[in-house]
Backbone as JSON, one array per atom type, in Angstrom:
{
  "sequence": "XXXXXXXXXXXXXXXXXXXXXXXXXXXXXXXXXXXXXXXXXXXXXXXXXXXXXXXXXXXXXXXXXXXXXXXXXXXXXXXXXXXXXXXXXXXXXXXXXXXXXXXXXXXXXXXXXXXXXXXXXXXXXXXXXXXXXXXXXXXXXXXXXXXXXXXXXXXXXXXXXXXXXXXXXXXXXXXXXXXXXXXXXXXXXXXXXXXXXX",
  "N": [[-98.22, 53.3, 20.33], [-96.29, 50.76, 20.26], [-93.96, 49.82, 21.34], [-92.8, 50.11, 24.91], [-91.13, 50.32, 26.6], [-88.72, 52.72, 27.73], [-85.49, 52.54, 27.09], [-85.61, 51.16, 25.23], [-86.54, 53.32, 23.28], [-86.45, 55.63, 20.64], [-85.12, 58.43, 20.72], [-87.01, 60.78, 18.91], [-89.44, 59.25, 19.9], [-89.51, 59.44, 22.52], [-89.87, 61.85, 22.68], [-92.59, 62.53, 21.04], [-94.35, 61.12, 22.69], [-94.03, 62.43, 25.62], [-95.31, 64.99, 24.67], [-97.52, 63.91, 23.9], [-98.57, 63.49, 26.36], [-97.52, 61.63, 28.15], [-97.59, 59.27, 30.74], [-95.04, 58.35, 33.65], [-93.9, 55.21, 34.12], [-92.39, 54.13, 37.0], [-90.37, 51.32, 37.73], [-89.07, 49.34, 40.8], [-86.88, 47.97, 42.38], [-85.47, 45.21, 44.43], [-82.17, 43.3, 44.8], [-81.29, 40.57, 46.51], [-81.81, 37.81, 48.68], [-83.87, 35.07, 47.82], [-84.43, 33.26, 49.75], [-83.74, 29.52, 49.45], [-84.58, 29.2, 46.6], [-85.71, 31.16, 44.64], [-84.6, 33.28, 42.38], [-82.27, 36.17, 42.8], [-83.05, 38.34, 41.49], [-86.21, 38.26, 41.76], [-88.23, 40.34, 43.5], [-87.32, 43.34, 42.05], [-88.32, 41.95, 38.97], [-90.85, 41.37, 39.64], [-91.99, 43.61, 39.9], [-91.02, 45.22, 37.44], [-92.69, 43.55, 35.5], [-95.09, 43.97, 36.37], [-95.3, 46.28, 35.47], [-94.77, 46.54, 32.78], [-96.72, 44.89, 31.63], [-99.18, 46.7, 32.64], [-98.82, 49.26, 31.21], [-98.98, 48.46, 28.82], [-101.51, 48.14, 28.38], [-102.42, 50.35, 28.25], [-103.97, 53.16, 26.74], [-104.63, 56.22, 26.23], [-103.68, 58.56, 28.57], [-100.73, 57.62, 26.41], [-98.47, 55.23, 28.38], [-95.27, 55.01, 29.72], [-92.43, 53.25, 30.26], [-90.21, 53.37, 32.69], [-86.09, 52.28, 32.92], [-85.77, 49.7, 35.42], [-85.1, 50.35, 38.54], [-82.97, 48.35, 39.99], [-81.62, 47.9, 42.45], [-82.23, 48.01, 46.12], [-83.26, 48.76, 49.45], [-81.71, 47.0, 51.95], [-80.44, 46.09, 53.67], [-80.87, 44.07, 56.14], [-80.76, 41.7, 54.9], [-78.03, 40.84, 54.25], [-76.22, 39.19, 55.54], [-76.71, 37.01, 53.5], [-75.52, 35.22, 50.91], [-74.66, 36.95, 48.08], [-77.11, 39.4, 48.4], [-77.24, 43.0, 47.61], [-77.29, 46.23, 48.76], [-78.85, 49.49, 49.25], [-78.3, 52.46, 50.72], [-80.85, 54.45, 52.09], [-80.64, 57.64, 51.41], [-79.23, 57.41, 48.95], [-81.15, 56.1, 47.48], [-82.97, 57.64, 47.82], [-81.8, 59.91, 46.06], [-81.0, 58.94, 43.87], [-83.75, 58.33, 42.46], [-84.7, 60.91, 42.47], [-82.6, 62.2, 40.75], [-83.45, 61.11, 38.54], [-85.87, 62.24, 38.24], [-85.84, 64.56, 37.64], [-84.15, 64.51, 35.47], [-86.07, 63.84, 33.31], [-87.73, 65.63, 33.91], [-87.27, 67.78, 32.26], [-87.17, 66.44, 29.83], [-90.03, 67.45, 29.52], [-91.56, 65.55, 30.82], [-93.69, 65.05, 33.52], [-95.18, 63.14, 34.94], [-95.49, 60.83, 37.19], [-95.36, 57.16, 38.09], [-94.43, 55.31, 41.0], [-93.45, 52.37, 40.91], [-93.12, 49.59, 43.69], [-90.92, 46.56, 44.48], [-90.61, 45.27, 46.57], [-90.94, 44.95, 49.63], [-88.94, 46.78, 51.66], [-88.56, 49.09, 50.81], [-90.79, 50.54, 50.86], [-91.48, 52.73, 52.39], [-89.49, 54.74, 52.01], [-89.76, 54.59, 48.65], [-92.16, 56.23, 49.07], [-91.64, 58.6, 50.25], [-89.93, 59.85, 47.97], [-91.43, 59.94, 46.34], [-92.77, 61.95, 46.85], [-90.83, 64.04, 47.41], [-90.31, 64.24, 44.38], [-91.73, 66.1, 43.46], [-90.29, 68.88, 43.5], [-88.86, 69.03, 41.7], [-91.0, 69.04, 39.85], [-92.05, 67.05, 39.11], [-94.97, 65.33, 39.04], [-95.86, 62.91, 41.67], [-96.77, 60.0, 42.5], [-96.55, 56.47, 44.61], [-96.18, 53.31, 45.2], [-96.39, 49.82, 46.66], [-96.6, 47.0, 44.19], [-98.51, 44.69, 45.25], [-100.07, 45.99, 46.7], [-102.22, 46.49, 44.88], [-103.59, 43.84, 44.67], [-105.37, 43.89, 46.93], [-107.88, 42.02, 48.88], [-107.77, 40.15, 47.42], [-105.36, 38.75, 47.61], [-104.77, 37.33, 50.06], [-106.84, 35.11, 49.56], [-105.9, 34.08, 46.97], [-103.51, 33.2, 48.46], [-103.12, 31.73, 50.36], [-100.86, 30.66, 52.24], [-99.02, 33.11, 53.06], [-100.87, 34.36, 54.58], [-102.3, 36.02, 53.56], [-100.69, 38.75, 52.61], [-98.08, 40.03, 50.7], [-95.59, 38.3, 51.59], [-92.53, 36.83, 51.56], [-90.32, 35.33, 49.44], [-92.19, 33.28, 49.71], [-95.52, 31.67, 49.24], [-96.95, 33.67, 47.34], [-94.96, 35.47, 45.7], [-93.4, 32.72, 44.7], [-95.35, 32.13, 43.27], [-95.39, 33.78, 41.09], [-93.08, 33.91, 40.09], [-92.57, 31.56, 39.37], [-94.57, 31.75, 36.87], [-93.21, 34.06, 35.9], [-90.68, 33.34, 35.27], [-89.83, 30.87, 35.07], [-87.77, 28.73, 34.65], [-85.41, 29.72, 36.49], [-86.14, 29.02, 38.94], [-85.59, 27.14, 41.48], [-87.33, 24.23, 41.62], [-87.11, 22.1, 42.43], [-85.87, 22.85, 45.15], [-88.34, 23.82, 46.4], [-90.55, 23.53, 49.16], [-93.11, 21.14, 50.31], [-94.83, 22.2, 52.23], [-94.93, 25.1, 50.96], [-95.99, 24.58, 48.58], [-98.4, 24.09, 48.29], [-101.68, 24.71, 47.42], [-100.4, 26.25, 45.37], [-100.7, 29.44, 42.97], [-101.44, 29.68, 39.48], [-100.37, 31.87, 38.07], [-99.67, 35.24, 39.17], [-100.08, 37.64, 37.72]],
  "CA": [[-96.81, 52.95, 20.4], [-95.95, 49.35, 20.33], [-92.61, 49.61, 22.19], [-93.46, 51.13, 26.18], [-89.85, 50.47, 27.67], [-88.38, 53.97, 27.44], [-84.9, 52.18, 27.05], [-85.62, 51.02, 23.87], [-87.4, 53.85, 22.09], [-85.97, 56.61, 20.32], [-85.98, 60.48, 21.18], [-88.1, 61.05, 18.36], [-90.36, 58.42, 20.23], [-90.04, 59.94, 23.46], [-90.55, 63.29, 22.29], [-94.21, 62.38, 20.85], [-95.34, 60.29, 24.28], [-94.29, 63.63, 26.05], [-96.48, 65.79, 24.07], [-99.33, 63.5, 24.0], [-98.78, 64.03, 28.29], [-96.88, 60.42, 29.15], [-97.11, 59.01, 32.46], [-94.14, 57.1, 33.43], [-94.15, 54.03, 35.37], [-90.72, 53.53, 37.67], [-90.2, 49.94, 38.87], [-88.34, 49.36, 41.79], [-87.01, 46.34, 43.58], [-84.1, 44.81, 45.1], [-81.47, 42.07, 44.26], [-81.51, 39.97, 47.82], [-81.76, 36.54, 48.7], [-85.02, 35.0, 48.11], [-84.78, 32.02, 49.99], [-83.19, 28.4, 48.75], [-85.02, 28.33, 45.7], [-85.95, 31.89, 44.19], [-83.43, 34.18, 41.69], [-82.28, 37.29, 43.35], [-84.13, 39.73, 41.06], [-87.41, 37.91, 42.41], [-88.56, 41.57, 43.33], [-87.52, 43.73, 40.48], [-88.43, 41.33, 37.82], [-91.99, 41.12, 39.19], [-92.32, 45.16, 39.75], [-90.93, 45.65, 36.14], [-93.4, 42.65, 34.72], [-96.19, 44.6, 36.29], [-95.39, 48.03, 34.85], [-94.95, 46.38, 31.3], [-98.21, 44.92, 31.49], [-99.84, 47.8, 32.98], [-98.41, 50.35, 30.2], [-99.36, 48.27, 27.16], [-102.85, 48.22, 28.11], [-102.88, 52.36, 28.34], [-103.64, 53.96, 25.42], [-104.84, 57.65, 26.89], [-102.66, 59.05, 28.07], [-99.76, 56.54, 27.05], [-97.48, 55.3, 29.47], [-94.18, 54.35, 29.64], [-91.4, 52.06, 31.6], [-88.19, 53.99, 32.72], [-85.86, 51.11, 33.5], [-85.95, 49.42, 37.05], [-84.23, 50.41, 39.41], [-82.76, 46.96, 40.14], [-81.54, 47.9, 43.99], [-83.56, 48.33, 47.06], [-83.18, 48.64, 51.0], [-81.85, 45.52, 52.3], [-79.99, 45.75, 54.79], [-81.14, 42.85, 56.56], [-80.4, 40.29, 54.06], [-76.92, 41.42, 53.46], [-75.38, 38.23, 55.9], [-76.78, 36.33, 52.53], [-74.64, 35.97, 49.89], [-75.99, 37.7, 46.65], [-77.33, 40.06, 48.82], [-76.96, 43.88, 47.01], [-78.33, 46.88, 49.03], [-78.42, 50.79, 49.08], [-78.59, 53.05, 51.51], [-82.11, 55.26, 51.67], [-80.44, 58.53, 50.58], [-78.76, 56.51, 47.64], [-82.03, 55.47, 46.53], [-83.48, 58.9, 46.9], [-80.67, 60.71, 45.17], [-80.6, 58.53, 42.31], [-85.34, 58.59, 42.21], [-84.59, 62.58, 42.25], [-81.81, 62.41, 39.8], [-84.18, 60.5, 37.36], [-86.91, 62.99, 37.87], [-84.99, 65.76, 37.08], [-83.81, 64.22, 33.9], [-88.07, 63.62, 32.84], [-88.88, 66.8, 33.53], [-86.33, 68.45, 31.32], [-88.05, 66.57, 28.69], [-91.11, 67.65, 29.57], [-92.44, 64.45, 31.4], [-94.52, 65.38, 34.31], [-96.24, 62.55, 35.99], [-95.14, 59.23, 37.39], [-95.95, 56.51, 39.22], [-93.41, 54.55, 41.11], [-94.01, 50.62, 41.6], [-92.02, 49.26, 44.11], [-91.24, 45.21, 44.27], [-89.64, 45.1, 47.59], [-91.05, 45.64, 51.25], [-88.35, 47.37, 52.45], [-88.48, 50.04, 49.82], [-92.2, 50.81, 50.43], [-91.39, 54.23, 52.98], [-87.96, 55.66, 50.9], [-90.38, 55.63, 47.75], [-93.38, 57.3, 49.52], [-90.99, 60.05, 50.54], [-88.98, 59.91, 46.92], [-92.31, 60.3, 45.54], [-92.8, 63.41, 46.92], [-89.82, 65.16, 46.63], [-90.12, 64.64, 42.69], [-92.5, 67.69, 43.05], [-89.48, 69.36, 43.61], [-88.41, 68.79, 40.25], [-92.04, 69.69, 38.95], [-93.15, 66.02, 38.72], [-96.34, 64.79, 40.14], [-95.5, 61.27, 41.51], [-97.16, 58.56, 43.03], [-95.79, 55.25, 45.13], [-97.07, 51.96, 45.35], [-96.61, 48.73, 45.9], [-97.59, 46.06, 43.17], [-99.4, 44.06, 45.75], [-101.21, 46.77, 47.15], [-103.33, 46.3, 43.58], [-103.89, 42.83, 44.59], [-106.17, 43.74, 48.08], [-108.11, 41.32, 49.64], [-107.86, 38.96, 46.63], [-104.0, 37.88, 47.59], [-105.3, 36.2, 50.88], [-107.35, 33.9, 48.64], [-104.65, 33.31, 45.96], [-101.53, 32.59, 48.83], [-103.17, 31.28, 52.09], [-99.99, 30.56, 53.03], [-98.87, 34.08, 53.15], [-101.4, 35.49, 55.63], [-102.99, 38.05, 53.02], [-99.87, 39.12, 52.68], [-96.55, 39.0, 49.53], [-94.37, 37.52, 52.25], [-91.03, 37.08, 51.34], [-89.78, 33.92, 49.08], [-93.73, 32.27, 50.12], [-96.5, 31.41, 47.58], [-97.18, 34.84, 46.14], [-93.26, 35.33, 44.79], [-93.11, 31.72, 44.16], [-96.12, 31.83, 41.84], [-94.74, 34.87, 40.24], [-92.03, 34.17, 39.46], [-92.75, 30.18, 38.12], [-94.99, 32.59, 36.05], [-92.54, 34.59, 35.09], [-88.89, 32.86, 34.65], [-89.81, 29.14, 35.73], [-86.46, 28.32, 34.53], [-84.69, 30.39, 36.8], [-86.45, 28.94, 40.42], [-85.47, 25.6, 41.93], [-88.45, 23.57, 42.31], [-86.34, 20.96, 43.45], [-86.11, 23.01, 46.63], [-89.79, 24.31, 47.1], [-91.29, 22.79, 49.95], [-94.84, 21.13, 49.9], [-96.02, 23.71, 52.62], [-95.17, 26.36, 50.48], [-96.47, 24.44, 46.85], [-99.78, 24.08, 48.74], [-102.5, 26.02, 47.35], [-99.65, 27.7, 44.25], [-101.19, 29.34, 42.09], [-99.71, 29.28, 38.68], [-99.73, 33.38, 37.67], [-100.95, 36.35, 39.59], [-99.67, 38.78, 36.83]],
  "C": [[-96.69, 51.52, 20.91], [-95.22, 49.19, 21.72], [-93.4, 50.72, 23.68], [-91.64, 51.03, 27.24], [-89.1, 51.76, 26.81], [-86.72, 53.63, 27.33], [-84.61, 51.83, 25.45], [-86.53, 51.73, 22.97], [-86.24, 54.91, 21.48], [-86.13, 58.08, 20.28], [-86.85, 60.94, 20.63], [-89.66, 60.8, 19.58], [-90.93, 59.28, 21.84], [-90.86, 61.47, 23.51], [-92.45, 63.28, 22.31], [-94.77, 61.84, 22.03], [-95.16, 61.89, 25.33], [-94.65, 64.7, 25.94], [-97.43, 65.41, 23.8], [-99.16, 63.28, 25.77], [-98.53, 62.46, 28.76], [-97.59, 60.4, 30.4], [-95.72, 57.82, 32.32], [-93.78, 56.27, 34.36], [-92.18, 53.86, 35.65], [-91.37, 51.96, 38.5], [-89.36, 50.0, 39.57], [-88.28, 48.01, 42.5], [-85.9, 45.96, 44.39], [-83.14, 43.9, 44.28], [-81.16, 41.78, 45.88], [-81.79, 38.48, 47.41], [-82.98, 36.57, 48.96], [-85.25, 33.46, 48.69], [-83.93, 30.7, 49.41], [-83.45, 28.67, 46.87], [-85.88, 29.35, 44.47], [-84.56, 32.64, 43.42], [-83.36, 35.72, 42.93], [-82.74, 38.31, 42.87], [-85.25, 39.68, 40.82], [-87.69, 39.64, 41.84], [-88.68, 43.1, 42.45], [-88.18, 43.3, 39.28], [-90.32, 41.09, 38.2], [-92.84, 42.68, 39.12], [-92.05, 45.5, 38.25], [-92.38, 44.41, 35.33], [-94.79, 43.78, 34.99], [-96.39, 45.75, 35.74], [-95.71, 47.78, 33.4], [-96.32, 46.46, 30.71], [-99.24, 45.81, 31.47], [-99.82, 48.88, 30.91], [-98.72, 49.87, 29.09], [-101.0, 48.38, 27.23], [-103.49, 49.91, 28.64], [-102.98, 52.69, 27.38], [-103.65, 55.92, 25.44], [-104.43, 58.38, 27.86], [-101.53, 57.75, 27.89], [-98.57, 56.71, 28.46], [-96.27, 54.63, 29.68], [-93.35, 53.83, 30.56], [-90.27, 52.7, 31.34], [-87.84, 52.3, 33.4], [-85.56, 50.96, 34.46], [-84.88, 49.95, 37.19], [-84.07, 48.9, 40.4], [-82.59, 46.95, 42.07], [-82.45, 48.61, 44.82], [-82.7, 48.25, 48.56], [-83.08, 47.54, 51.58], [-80.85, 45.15, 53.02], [-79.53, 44.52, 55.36], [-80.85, 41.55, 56.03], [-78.89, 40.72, 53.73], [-75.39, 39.86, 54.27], [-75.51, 37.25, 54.06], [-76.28, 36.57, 51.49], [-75.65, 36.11, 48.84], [-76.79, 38.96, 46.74], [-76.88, 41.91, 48.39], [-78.0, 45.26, 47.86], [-77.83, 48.48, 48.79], [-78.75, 51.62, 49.88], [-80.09, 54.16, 51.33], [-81.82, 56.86, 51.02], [-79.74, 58.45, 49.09], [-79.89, 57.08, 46.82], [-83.18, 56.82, 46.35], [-82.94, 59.65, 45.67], [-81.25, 60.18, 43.81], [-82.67, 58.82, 41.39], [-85.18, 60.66, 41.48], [-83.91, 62.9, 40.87], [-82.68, 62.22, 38.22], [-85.44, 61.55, 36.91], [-86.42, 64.15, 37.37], [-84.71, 65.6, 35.27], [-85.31, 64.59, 33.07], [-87.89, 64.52, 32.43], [-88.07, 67.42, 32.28], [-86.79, 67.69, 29.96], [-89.26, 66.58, 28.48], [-92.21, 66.87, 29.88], [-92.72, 64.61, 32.85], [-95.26, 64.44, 35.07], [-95.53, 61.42, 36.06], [-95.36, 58.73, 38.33], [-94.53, 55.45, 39.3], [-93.57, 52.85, 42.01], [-93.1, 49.89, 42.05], [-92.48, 47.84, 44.17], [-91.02, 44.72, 45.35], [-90.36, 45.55, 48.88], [-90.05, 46.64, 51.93], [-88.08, 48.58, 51.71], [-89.74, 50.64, 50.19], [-91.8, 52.75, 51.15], [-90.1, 55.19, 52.46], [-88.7, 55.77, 49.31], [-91.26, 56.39, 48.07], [-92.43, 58.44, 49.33], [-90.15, 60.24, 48.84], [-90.27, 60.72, 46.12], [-93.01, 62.05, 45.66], [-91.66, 64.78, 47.04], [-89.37, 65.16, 45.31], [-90.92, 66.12, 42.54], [-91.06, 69.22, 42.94], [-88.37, 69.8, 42.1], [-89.67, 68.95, 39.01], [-92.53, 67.99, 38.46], [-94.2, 65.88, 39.46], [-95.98, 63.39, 40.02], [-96.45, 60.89, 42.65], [-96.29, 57.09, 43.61], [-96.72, 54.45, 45.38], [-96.1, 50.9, 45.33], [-97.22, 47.7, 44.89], [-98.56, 45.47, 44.33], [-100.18, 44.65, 46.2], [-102.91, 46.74, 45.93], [-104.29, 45.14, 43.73], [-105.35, 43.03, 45.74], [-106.68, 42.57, 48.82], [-107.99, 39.89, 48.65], [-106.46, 37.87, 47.09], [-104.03, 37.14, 48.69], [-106.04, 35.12, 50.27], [-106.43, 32.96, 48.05], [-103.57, 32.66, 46.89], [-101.97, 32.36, 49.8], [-102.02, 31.65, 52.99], [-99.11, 32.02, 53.22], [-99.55, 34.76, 54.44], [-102.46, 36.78, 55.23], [-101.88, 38.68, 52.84], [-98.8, 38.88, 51.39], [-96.03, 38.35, 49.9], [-93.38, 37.98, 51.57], [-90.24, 35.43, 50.86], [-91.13, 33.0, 49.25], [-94.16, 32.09, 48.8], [-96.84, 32.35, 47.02], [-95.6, 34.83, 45.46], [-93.07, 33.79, 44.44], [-93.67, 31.28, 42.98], [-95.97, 32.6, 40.74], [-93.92, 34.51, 39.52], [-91.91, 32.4, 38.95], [-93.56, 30.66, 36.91], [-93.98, 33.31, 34.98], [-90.97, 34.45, 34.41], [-89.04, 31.33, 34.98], [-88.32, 28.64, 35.81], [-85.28, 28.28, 35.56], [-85.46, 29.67, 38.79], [-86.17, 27.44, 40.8], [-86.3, 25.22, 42.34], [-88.01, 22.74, 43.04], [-86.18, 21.52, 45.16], [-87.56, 23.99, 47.77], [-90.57, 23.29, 48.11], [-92.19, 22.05, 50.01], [-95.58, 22.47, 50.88], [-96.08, 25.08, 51.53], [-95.66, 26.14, 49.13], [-97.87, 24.46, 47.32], [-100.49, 24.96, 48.07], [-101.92, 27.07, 46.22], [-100.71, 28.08, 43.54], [-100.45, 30.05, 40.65], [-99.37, 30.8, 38.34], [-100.47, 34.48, 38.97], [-100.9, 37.75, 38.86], [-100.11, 38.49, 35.41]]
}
């Protein structure tokens, strides 16, 4: 199957991926302020990039992309304008709601890739009350994939995604260049970019 965003296939389509035993990748991220000089769907846009990727290079069982869940836990950023958040039973409700839907067409497994730090402990727990609904799920962050390599790639991070630093900055000149103000990237934080990590 060419197409892997479950948005744009057709029931037929889904039908057959859930009788050859799908998995289905949830992205997850926020819309928040990323700083001077980042878009606000930073975090979504690099959790959905990684699922895409991921899912085209599955062929056994395939695997497909439900579409992000664009909001995330964010509280904290909410003095900033642009700032969009959801409360943690929100963001279960709506994880639950989605699994429910699956199973009913007979989709059974998923993994849920969050883009967002402050999301990481509301999907753990989301992920396990999909059993509840007869899915088997999984939570992750994307960077958790990265391990000890993302201290290499982002010094300036710590080993760490940060927040608006050189991992999301290289991401996302990777992935929307257009869309990030270089004009207001720092040199501490161009130090050391590197140009993709996806």
């Amino acid at each position: 199957m060419a197409e892997v965003r479950w948005h744009k296939l057709r029931r037929d389509q889904v039908a057959q991926a859930a009788a050859a035993g799908a998995v289905l990748l949830l992205p997850i991220g926020s819309v928040e302020q990323h700083g001077p000089h980042l878009p606000l769907d930073t975090d979504a846009n690099a959790a959905t990039a990684v699922v895409e990727r991921a899912s085209r290079r599955l062929a056994e069982p395939p695997a497909l992309v439900l579409p992000p869940i664009w909001w995330g836990l964010s509280p904290y950023w909410l003095p900033f304008a642009g700032t969009l958040s959801l409360r943690p039973e929100t963001i279960l409700a709506l994880i639950a709601d989605l699994g429910a839907s699956v199973a009913r067409h007979g989709l059974r497994r998923m993994v849920i890739v969050n883009g967002h730090g402050g999301n990481g402990r509301v999907v753990g727990v989301a992920a396990t009350q999909l059993a509840d609904h007869g899915v088997r799920a999984a939570a992750l962050s994307y960077w958790e994939l990265l391990g000890a390599e993302l201290a290499a790639l982002a010094p300036g991070d710590g080993g760490h995604v940060g927040h608006a630093g050189q991992t999301e900055t290289s991401i996302q000149l990777f992935l929307q260049p257009e869309l990030v103000a270089q004009a207001l990237v720092t040199p501490d934080l161009c130090a050391n970019l590197q140009p993709a990590l996806v």
